[in-house]
PDB file of N, CA, C and O in Angstrom:
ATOM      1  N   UNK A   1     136.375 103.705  62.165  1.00  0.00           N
ATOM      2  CA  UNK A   1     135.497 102.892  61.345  1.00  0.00           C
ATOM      3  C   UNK A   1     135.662 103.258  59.870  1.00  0.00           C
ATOM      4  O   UNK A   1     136.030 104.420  59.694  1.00  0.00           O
ATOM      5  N   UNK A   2     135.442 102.413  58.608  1.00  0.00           N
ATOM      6  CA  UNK A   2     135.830 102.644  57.533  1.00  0.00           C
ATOM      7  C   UNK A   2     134.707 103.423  57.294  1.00  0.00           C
ATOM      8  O   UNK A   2     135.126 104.537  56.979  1.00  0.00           O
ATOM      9  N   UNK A   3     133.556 103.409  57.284  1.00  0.00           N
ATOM     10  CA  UNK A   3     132.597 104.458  57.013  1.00  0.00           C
ATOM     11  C   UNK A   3     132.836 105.814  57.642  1.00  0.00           C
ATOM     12  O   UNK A   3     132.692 106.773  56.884  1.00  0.00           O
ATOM     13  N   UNK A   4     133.074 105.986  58.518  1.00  0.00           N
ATOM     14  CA  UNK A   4     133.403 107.165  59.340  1.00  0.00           C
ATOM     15  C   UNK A   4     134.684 107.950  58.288  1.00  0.00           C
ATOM     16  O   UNK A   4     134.692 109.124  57.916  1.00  0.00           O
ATOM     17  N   UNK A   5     135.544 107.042  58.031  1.00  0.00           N
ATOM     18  CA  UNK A   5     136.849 107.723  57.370  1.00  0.00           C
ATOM     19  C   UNK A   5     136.018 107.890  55.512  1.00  0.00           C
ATOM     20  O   UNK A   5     136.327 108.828  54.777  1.00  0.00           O
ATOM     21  N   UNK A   6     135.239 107.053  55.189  1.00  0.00           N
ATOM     22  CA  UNK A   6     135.017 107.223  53.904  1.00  0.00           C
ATOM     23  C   UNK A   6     134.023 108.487  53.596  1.00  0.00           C
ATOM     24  O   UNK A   6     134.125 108.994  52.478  1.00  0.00           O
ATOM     25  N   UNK A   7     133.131 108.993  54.453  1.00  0.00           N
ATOM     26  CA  UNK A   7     132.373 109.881  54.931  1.00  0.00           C
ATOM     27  C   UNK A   7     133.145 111.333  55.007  1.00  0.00           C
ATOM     28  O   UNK A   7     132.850 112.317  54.328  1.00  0.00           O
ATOM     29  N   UNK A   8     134.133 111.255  55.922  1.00  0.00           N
ATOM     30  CA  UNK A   8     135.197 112.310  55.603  1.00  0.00           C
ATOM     31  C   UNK A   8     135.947 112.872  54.550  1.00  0.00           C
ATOM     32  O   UNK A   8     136.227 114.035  54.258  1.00  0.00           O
ATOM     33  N   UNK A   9     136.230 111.680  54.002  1.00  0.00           N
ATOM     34  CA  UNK A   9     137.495 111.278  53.388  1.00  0.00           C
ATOM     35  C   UNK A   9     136.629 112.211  51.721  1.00  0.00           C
ATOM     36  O   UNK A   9     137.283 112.948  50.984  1.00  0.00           O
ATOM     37  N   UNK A  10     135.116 111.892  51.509  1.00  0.00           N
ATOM     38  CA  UNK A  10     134.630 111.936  50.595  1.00  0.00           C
ATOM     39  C   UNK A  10     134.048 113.265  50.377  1.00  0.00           C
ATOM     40  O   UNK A  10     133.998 113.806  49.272  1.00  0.00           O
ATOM     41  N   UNK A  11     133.486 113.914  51.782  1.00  0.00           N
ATOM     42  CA  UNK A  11     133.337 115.346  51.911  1.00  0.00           C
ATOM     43  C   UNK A  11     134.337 116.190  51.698  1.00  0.00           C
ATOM     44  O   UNK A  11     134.039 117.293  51.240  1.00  0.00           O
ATOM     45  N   UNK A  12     135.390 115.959  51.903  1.00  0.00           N
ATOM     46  CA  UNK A  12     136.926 116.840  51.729  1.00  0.00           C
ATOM     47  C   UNK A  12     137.409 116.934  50.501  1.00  0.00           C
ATOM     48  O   UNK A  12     137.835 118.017  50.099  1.00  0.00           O
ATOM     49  N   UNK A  13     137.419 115.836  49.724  1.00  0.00           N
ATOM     50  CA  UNK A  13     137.878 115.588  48.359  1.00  0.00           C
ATOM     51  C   UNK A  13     136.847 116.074  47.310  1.00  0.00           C
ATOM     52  O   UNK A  13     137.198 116.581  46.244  1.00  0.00           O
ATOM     53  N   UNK A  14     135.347 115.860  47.730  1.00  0.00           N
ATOM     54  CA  UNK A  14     134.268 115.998  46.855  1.00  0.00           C
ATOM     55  C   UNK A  14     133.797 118.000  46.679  1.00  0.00           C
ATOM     56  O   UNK A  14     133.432 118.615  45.678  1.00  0.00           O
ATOM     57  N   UNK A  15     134.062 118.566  48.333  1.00  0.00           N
ATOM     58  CA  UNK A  15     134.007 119.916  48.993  1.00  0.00           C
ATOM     59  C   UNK A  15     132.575 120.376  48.923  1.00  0.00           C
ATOM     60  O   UNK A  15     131.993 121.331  48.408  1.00  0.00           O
ATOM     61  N   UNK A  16     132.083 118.875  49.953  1.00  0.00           N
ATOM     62  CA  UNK A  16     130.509 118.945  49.491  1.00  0.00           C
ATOM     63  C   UNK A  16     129.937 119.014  51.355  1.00  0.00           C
ATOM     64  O   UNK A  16     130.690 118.591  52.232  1.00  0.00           O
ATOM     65  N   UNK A  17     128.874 119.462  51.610  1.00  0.00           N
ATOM     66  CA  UNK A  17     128.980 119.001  53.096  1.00  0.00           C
ATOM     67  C   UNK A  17     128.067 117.251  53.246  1.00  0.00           C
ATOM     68  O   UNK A  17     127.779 116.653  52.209  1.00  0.00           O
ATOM     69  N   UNK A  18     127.849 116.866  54.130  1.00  0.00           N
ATOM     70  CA  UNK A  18     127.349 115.170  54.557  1.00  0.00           C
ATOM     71  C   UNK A  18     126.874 115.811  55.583  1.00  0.00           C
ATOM     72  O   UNK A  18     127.340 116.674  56.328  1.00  0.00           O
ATOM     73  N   UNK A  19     125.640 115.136  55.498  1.00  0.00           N
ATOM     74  CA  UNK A  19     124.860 115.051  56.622  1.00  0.00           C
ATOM     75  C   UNK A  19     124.620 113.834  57.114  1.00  0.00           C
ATOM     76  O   UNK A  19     123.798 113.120  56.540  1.00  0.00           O
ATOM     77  N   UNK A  20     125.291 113.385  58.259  1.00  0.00           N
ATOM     78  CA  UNK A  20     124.973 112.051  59.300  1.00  0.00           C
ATOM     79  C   UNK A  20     124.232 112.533  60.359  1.00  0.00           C
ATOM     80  O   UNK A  20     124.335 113.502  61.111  1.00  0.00           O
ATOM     81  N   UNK A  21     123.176 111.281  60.183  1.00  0.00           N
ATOM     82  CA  UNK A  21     121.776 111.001  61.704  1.00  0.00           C
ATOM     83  C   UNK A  21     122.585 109.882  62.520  1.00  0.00           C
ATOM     84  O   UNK A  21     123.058 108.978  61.831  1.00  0.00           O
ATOM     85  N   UNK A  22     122.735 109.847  63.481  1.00  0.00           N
ATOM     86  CA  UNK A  22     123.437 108.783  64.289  1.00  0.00           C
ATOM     87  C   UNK A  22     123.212 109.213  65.822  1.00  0.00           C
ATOM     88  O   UNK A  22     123.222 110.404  66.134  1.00  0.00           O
ATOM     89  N   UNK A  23     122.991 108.095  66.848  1.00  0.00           N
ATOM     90  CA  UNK A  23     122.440 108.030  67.923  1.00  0.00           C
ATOM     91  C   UNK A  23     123.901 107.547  68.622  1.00  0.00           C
ATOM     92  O   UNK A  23     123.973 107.314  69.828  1.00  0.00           O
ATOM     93  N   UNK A  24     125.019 107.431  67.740  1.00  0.00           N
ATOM     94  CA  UNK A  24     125.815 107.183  68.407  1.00  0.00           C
ATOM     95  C   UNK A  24     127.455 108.564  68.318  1.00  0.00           C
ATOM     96  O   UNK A  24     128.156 108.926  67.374  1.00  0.00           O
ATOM     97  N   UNK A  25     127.448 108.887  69.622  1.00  0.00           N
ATOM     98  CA  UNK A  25     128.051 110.236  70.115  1.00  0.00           C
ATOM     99  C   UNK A  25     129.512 110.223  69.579  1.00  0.00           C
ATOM    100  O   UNK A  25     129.977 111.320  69.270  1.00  0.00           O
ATOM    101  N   UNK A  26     130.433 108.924  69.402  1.00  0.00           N
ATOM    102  CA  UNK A  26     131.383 108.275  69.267  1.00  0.00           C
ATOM    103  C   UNK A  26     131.543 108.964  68.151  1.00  0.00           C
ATOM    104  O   UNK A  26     132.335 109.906  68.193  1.00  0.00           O
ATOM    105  N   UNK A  27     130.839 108.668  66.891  1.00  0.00           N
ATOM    106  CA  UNK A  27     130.610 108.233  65.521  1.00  0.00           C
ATOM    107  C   UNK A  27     130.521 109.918  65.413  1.00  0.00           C
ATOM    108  O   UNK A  27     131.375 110.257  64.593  1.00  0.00           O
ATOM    109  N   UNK A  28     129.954 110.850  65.827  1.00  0.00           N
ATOM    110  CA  UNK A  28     129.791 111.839  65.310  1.00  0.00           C
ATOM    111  C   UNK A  28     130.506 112.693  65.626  1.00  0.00           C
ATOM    112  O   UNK A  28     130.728 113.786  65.105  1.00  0.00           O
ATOM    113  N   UNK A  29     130.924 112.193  66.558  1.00  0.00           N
ATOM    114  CA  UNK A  29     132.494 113.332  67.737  1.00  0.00           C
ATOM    115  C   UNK A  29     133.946 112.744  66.452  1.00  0.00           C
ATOM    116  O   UNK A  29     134.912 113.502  66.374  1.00  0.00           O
ATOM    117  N   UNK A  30     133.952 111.843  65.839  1.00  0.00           N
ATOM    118  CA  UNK A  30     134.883 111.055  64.872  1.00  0.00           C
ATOM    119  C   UNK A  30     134.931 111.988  63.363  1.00  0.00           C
ATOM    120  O   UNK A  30     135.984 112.392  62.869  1.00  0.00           O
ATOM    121  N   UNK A  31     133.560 112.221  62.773  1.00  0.00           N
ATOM    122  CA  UNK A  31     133.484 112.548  61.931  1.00  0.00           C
ATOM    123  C   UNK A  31     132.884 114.036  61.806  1.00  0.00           C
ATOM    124  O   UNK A  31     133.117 114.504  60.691  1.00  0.00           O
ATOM    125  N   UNK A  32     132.432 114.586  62.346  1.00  0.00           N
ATOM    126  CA  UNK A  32     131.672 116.257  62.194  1.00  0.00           C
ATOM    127  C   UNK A  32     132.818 117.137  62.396  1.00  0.00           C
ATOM    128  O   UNK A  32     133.915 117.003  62.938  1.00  0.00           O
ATOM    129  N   UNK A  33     132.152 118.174  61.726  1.00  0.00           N
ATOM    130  CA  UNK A  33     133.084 119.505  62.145  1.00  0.00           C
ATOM    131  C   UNK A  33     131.972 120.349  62.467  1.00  0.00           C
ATOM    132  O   UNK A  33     132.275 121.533  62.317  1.00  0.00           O
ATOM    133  N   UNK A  34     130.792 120.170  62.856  1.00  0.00           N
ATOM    134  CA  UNK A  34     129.296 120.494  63.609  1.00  0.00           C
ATOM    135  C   UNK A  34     128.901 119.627  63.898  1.00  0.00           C
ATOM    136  O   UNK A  34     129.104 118.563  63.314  1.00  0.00           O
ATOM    137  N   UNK A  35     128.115 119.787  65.015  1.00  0.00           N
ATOM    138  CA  UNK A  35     127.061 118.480  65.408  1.00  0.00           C
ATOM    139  C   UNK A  35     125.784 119.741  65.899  1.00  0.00           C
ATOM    140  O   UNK A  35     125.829 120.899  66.317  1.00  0.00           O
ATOM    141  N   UNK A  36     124.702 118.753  65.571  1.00  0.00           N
ATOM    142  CA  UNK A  36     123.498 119.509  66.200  1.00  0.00           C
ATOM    143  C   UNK A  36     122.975 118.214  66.970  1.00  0.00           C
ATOM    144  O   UNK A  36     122.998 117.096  66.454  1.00  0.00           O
ATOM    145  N   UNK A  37     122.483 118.484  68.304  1.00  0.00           N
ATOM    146  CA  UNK A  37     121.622 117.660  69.002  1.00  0.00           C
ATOM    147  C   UNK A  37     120.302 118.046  69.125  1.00  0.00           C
ATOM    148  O   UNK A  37     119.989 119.179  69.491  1.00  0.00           O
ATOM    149  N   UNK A  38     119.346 117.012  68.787  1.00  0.00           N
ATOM    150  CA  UNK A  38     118.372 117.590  68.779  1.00  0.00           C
ATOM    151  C   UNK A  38     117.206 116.628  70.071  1.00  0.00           C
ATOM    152  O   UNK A  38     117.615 115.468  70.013  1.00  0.00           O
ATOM    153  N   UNK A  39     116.451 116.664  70.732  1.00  0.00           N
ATOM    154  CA  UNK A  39     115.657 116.014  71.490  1.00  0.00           C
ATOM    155  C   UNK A  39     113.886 116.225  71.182  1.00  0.00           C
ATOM    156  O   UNK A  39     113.229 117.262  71.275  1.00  0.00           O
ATOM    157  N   UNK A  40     113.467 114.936  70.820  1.00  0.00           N
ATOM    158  CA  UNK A  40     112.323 115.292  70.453  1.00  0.00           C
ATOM    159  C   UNK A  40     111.801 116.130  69.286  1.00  0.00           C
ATOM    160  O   UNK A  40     110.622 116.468  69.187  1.00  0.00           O
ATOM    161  N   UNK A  41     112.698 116.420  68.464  1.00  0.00           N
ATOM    162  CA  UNK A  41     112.573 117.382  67.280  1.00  0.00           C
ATOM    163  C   UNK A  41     113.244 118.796  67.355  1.00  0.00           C
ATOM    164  O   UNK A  41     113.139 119.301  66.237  1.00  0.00           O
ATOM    165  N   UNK A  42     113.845 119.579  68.158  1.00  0.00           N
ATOM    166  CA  UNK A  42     113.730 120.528  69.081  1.00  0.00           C
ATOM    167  C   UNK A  42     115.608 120.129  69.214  1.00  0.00           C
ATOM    168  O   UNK A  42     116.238 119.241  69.790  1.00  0.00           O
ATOM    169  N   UNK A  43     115.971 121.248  68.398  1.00  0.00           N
ATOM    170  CA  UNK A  43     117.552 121.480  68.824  1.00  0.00           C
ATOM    171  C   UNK A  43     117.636 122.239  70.280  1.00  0.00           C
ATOM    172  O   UNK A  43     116.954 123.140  70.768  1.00  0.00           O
ATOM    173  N   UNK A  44     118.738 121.509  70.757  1.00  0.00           N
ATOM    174  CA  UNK A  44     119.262 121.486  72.338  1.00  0.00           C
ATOM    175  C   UNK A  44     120.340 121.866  71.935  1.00  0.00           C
ATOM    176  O   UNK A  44     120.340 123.088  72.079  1.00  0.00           O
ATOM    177  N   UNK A  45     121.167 121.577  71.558  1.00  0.00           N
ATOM    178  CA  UNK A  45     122.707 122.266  71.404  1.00  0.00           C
ATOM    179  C   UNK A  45     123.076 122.146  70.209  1.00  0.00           C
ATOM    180  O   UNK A  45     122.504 121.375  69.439  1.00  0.00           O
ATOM    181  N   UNK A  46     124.213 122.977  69.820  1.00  0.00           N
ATOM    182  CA  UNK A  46     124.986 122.966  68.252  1.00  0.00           C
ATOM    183  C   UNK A  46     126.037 123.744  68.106  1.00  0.00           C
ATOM    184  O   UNK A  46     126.101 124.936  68.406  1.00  0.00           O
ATOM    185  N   UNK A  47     126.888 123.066  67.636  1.00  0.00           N
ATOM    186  CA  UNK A  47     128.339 123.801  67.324  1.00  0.00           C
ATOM    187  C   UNK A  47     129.324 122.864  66.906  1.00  0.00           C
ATOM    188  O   UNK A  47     128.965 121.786  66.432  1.00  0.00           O
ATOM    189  N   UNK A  48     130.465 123.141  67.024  1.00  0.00           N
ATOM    190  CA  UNK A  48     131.882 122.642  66.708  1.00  0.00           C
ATOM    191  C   UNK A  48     131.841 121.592  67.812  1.00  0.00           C
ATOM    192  O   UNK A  48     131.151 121.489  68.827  1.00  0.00           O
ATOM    193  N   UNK A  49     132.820 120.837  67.273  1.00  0.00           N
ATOM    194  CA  UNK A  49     132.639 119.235  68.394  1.00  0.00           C
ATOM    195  C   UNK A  49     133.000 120.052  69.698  1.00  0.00           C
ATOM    196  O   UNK A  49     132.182 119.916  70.609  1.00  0.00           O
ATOM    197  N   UNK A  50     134.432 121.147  70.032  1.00  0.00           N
ATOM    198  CA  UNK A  50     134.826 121.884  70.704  1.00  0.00           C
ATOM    199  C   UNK A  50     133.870 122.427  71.808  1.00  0.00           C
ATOM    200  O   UNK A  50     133.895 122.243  73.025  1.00  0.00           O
ATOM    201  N   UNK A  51     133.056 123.121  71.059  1.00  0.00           N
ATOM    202  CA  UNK A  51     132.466 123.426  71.565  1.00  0.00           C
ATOM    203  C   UNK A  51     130.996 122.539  72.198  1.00  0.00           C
ATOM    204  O   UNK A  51     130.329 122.898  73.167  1.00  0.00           O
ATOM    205  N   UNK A  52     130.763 121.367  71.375  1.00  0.00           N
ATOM    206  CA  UNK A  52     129.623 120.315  71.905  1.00  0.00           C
ATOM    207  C   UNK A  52     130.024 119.325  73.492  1.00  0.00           C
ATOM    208  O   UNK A  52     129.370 118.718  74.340  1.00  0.00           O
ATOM    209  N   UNK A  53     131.689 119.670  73.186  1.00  0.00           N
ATOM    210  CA  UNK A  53     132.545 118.804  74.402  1.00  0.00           C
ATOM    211  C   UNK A  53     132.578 119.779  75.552  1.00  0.00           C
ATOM    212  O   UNK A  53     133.318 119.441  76.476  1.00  0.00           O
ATOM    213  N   UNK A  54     131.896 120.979  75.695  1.00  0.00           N
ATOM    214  CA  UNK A  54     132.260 121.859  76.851  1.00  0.00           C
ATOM    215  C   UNK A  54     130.680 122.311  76.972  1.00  0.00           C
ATOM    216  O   UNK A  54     130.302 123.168  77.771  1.00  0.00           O
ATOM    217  N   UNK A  55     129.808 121.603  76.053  1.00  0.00           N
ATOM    218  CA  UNK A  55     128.137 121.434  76.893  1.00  0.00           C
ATOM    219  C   UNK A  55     128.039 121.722  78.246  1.00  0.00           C
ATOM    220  O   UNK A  55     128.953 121.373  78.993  1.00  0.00           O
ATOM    221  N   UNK A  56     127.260 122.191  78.587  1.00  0.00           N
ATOM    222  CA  UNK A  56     126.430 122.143  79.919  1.00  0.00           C
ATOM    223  C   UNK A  56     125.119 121.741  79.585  1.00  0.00           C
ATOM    224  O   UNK A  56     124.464 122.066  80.575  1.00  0.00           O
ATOM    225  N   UNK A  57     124.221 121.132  78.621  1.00  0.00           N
ATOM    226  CA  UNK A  57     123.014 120.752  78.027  1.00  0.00           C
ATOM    227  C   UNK A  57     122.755 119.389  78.934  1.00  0.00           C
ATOM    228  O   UNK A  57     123.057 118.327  78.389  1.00  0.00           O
ATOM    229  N   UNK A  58     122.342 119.353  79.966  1.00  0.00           N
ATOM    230  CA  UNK A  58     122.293 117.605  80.371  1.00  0.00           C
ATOM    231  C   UNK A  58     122.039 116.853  79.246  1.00  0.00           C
ATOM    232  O   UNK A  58     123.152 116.403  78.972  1.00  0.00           O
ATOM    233  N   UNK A  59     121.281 116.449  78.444  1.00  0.00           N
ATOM    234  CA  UNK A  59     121.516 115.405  77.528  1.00  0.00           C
ATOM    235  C   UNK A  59     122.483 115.298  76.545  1.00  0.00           C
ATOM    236  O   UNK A  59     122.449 114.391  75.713  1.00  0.00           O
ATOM    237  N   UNK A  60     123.525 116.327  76.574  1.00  0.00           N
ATOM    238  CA  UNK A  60     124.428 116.440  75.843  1.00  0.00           C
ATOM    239  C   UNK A  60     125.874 115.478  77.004  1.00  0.00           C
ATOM    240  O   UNK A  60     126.615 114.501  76.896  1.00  0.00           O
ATOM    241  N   UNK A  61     125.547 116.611  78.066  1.00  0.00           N
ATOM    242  CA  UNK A  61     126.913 115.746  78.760  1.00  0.00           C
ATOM    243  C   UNK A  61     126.475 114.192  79.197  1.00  0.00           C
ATOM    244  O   UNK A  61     127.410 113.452  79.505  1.00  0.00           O
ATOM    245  N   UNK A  62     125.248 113.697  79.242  1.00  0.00           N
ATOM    246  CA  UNK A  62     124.988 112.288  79.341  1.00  0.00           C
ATOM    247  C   UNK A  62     125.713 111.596  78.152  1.00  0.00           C
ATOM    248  O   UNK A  62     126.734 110.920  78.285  1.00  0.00           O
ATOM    249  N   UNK A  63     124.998 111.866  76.830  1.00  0.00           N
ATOM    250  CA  UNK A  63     125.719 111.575  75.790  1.00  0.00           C
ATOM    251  C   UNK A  63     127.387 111.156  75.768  1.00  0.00           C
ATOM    252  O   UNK A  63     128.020 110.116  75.581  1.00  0.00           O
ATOM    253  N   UNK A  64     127.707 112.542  76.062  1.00  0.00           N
ATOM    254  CA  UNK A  64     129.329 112.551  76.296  1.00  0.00           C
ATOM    255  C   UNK A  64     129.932 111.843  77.008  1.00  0.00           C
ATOM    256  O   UNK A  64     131.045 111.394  76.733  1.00  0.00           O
ATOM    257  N   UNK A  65     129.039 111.523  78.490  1.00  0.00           N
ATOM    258  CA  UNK A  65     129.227 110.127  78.831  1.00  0.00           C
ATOM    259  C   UNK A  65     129.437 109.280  78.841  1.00  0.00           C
ATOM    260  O   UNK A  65     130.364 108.737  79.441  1.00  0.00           O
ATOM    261  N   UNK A  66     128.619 108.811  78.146  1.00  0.00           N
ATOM    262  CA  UNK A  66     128.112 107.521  77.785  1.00  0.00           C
ATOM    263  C   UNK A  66     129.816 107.330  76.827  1.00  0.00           C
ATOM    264  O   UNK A  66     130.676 106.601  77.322  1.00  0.00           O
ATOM    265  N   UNK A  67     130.024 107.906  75.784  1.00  0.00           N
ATOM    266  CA  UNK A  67     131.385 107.955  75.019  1.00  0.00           C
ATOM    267  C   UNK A  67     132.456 107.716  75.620  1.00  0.00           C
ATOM    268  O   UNK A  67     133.288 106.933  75.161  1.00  0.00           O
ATOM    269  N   UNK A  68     132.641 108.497  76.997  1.00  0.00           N
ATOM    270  CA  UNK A  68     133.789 108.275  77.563  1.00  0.00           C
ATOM    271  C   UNK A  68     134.013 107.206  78.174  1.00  0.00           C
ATOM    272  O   UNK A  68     135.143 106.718  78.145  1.00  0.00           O
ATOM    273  N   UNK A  69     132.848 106.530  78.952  1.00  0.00           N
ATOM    274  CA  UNK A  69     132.608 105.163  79.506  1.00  0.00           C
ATOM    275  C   UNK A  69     133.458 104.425  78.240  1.00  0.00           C
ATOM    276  O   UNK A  69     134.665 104.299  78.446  1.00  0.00           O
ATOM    277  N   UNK A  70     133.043 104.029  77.214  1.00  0.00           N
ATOM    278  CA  UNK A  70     133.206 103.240  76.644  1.00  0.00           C
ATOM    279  C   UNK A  70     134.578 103.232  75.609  1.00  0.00           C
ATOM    280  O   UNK A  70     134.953 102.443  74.742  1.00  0.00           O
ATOM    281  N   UNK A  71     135.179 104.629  76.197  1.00  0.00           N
ATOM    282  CA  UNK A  71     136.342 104.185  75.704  1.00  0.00           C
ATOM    283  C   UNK A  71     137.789 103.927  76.198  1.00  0.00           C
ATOM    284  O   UNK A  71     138.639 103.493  75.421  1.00  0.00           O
TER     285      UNK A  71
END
């Protein structure tokens, strides 16, 4: 997505960090070099995408799911 790459593209060049809210797993597995999940307010998991992709958090591997379904 062009936002996804301009988001990157702008943190790297700028050497600033971005913070993206997004409900979509796709979008943030694309662009982070951290992700925090949070449920209800209340962080559930956090780390390197690496490490967010080898979850055992059920709402994390639903998530992850849901991503792989659709691609």
């Amino acid at each position: 997505m062009a936002i996804n790459d301009l988001i990157q593209k702008l943190s790297r060049h700028l050497k600033t960090t971005s913070i993206v809210v997004s409900h979509d797993m796709g979008c943030a597995l694309a662009i982070a070099d951290r992700i925090v999940v949070l449920d209800k307010g209340e962080i559930v998991e956090q780390g390197t995408v690496a490490e967010i992709k080898k979850s055992k958090v059920p709402l994390v591997v639903d998530f992850l799911s849901e991503v792989m379904e659709s691609a």
